[in-house]
N, C-alpha and C positions, 0 to 999 in steps of 0.2 A: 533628584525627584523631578518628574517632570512638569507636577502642580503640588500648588499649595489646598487644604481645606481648612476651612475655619470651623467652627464649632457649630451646628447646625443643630435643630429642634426636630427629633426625629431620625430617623436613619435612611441611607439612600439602596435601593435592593437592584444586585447586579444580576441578570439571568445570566447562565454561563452554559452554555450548550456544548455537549463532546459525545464523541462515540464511545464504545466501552472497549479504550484501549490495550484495558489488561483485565480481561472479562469481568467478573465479576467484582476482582479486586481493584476496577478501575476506581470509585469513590473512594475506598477507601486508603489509594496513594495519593489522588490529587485533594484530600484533603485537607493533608497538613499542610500544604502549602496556601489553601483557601484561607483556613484558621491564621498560617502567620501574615497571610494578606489582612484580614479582617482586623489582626493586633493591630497592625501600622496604621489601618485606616480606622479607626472605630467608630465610623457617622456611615462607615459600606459594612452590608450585608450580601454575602454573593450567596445568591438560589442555583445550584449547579442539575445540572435535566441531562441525563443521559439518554439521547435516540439510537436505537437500535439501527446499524449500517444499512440493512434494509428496510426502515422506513424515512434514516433521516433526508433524507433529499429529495421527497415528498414532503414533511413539514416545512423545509425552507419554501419548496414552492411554495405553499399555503402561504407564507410569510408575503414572499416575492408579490402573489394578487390579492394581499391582503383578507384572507381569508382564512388566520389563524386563530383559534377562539383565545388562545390561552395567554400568558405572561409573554412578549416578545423579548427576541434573545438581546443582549448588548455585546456578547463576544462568542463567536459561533468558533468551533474547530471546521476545518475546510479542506477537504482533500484535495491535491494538485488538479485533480481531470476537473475538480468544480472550478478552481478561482475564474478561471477565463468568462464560464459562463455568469456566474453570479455576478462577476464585475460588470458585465457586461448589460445585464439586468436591472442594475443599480441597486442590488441585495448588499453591495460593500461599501464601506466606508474606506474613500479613498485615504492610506499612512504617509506621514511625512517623515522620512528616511531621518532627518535629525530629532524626531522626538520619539523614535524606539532605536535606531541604534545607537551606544556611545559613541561620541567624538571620534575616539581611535580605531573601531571598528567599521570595516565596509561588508556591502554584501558580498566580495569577494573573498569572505570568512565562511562562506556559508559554504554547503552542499545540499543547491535547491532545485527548484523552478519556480520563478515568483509569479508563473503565470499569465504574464504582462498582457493585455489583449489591446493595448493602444497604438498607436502608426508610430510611437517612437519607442515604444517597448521598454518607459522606463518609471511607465507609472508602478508604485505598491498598491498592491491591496490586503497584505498578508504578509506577516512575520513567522519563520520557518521554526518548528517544533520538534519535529523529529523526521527521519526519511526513513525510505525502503529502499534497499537495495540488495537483490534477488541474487543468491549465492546457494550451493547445492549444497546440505549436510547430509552426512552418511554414516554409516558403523563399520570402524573397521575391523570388528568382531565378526560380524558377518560375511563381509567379505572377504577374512580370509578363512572362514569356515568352506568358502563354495569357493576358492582358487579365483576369486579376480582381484587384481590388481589397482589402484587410485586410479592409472595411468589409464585404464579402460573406457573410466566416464567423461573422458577429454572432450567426447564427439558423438553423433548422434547415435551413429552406429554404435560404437560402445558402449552407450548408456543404453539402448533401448536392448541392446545382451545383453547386460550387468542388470535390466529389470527382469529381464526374462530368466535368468538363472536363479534370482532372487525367488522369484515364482515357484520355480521348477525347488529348490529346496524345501521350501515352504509346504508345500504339496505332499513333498514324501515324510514329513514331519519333523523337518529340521528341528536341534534340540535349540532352538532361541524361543526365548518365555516371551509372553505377550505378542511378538510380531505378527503381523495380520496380512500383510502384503507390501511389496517391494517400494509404493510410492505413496504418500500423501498428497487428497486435494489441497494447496496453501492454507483455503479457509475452512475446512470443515464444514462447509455448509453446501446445500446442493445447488451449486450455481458454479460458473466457471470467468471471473471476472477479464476484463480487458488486459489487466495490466500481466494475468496469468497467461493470457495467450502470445502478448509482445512481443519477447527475446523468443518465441518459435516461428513467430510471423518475419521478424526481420531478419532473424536466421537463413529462411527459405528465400530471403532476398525480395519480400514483400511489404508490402503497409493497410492501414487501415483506410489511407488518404490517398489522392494521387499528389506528384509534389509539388500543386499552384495548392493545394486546399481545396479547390473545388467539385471534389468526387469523390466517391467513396471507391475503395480498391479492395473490397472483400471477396469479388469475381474475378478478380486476376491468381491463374495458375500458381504462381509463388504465395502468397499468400492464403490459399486452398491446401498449399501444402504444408506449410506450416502450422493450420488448423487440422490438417488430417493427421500429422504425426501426434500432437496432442491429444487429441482425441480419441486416436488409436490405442494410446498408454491405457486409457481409460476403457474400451471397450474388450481388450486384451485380458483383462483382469490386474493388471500394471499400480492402477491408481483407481480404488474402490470407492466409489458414489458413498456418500454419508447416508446410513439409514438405520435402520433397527435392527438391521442383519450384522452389520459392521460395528466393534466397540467402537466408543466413542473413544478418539484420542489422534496423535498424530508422530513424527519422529521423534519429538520432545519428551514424551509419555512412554515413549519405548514401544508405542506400535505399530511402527514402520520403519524401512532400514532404509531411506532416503525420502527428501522435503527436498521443495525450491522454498527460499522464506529469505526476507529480509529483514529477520530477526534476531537480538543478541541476549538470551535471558539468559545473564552471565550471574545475576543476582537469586535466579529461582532455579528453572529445570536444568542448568548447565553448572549447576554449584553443587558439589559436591554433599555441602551438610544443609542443603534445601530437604523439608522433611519428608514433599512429594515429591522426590528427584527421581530419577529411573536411575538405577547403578547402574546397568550395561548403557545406558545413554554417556553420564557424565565420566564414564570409564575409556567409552570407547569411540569418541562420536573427532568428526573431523569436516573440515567445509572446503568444500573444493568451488573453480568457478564454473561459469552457467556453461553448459557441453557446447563446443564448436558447431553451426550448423554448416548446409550446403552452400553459404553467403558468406559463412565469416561469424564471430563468436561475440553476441550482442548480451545485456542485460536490462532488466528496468529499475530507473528510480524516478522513484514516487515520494511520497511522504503525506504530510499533515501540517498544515498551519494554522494560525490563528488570524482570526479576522473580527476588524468592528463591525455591526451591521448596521446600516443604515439606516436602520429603523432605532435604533437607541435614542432615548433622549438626554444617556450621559454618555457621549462618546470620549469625553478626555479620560473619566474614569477608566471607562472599558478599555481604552486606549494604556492606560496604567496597570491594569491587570496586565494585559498582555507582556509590557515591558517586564514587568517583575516574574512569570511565569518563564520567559527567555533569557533571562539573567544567566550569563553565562554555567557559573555555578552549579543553579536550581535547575536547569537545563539536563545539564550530563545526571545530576540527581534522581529525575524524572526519567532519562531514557535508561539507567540503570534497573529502575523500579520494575519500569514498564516492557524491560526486553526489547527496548525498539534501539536505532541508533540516532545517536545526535547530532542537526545538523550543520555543528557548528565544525570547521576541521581541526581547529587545536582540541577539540576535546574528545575526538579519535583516539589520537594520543593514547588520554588516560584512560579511555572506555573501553580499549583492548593491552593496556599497557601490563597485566600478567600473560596475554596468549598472541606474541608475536607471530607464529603461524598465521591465524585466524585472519589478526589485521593485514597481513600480509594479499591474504583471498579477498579479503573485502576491500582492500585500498586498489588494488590488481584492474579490480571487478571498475572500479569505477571507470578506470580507462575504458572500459566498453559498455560502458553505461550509455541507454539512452531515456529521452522524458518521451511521454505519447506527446501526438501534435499541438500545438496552441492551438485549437480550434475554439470559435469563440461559444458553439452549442456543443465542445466536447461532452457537457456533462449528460446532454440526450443521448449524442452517440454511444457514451458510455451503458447507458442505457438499454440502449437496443442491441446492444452485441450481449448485455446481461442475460434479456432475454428469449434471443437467441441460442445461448448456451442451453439453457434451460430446456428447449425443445428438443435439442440433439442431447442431453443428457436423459430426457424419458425414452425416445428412439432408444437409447444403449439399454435404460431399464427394463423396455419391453422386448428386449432381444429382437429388433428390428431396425438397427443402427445398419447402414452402410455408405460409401462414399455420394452414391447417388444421392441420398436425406440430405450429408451433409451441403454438398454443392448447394440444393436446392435453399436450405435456411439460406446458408452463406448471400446466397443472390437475391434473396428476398428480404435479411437485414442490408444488403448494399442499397435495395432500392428507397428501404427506408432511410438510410443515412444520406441519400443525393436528397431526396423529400429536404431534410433536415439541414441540409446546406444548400440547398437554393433558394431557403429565408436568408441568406447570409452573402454577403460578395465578399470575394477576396482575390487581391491581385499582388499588382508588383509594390505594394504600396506597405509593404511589411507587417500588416494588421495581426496574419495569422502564420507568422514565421514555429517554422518545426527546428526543434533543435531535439 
């Protein structure tokens, strides 16, 4: 343990802040582990607040200028593109490597990004929870109803046939139940996130940054073009905008014949005797890695951590939740629940230890795994490429999408990301090292 409590008058109440990891079922997985929290400690009370993705990063602001009305958090969950910024803001409490991880354990167990935004890159601020990392699932029911082969979606050109024939089946009434169209957006929601565009941005042999940090590189040609092919999937009819016209659902649910997703719901939609399972999903479904571009064949990983916030006035405690939540164990537990992966590497291992194929794609993937930049206002930038997306997805709704719109956003979120990094300097001095 890493503290002792004595017997106190009253109870101590932890707020516990998270997104809704595993939609709707998210309370009710992390709660058992709240409940055996609360057994151990029984003077803690943890209040757990689920923010929805698109509002939580506007609450923390709130937090950040103090301008929160409500209970302040003691242990926030933290998406990789936030740590830089939030640490940087002073939203985190800085972690001491030997009072969350064991003795025997380094961070070289992990599979993260801890975000580091300091000139020696070795401060924490965040204990890693679970990652993402972006691998193609497919049916190959499907495909070999329309004669393509695995071997076809290696590369861009093959995957953007293999969407188009997907189409083209579809259309004449192919006999596949539920399918709706050949791609899913990742997140089912009408947005197209940073981390979505990535592995097609780097692919095309471009970035987000230039590579001192000090620029945004949304107007350079390679990177145009990696946003065009993306987005072309999407205006093609490839990968359908979420709306009222389109079911709700995505390759999991069996209504689509291919997802990018850095997701393993080995325990719900990919289990067999899951009671919402899609049979032609868990029958026939396979992951390949992320298609080769015109650069070279990149992915994203991302994930989720845990952080104290600096605002707590129990941070040893909140400091204790966190340790007992990353428990090795309780760890791989959670990301089994949650469909997510663990990001610890022995429990890879077990987390694909009946689908040696699978981990075989995902371990593969990692070798061309890359993280977005340490920028230390990534989490604006992030931001602004959000909504960005946003504008050239209405352009595609209103049948007025072309490359001309797109350029034009593209150069108008670049100008806002130089705006947002000339509050910031960064040189030779490793502040905002890209890895």
């Amino acid at each position: 343990m890493l503290l002792k409590i004595g017997k106190k008058s009253g109870k101590k109440t932890l707020n516990f802040w998270i997104m809704p990891n595993a939609g709707f079922a998210t309370r009710g997985i992390l709660q058992k582990y709240l409940d055996e929290f609360e057994r151990r400690w029984p003077d803690v009370t943890i209040h757990l607040t689920i923010h929805p993705w698109s509002l939580a990063w506007n609450r923390l602001m709130e937090v950040v200028k103090g301008r929160y009305m409500g209970s302040l958090p003691d242990v926030i969950q933290v998406g990789t593109t936030w740590v830089a910024t939030l640490a940087y803001l002073g939203a985190l409490e800085k972690i001491p490597y030997e009072k969350v991880l064991p003795h025997d354990d380094k961070t070289s167990a992990y599979i993260w990004d801890p975000g580091a935004q300091s000139e020696s890159g070795k401060e924490l601020f965040c204990v890693p929870w679970f990652i993402d990392i972006r691998v193609l699932y497919y049916r190959r029911d499907i495909f070999d109803a329309i004669g393509v082969g695995p071997g076809l979606i290696n590369d861009w050109v093959g995957f953007h046939q293999a969407c188009v024939e997907v189409r083209k089946y579809l259309s004449r009434g192919g006999p596949v139940s539920r399918v709706v169209a050949p791609l899913a957006i990742p997140g089912q929601k009408v947005g197209v996130l940073m981390h979505d565009l990535a592995p097609f941005i780097w692919e095309a042999g471009g970035d987000f940054c230039s590579d001192d940090l000090q620029r945004g590189n949304l107007n350079s040609p390679a990177t145009m073009r990696g946003c065009e092919f993306y987005f072309d999937l999407i205006h093609q009819g490839c990968m359908p905008i979420p709306s009222t016209d389109v079911p709700s659902g995505n390759f999991f649910t069996g209504n689509t014949a291919m997802q990018f997703s850095g997701t393993w719901p080995i325990e719900t939609f990919l289990n067999p005797d899951y009671p919402f399972r899609s049979r032609e999903v868990t029958d026939h479904f396979s992951v390949a890695m992320f298609p080769s571009g015109p650069q070279g064949r990149y992915t994203f990983l991302g994930g989720s951590n845990l952080a104290v916030a600096a605002v707590s006035p129990q941070k040893e405690m909140a400091l204790e939740l966190i340790h007992f939540l990353t428990e090795p164990s309780r760890q791989l537990d959670h990301a089994r629940s949650t469909g997510t992966l663990t990001a610890r590497v022995a429990s890879m291992e077990k987390l694909f230890e009946k689908a040696p194929e699978a981990k075989k794609v995902f371990w593969d993937s990692l070798g061309h795994a890359r993280r977005l930049p340490r920028l230390i206002p990534l989490g604006s930038v992030e931001q602004i490429i959000t909504k960005m997306s946003r504008r050239i997805l209405a352009f595609i709704r209103a049948g007025t999408y072309n490359h001309k719109k797109l350029y034009d956003e593209m150069i108008k979120a670049n100008d806002d990301i130089n705006t947002v990094l000339s509050l910031h300097r960064y040189g030779d001095s490793g502040s905002g090292v890209s890895s």
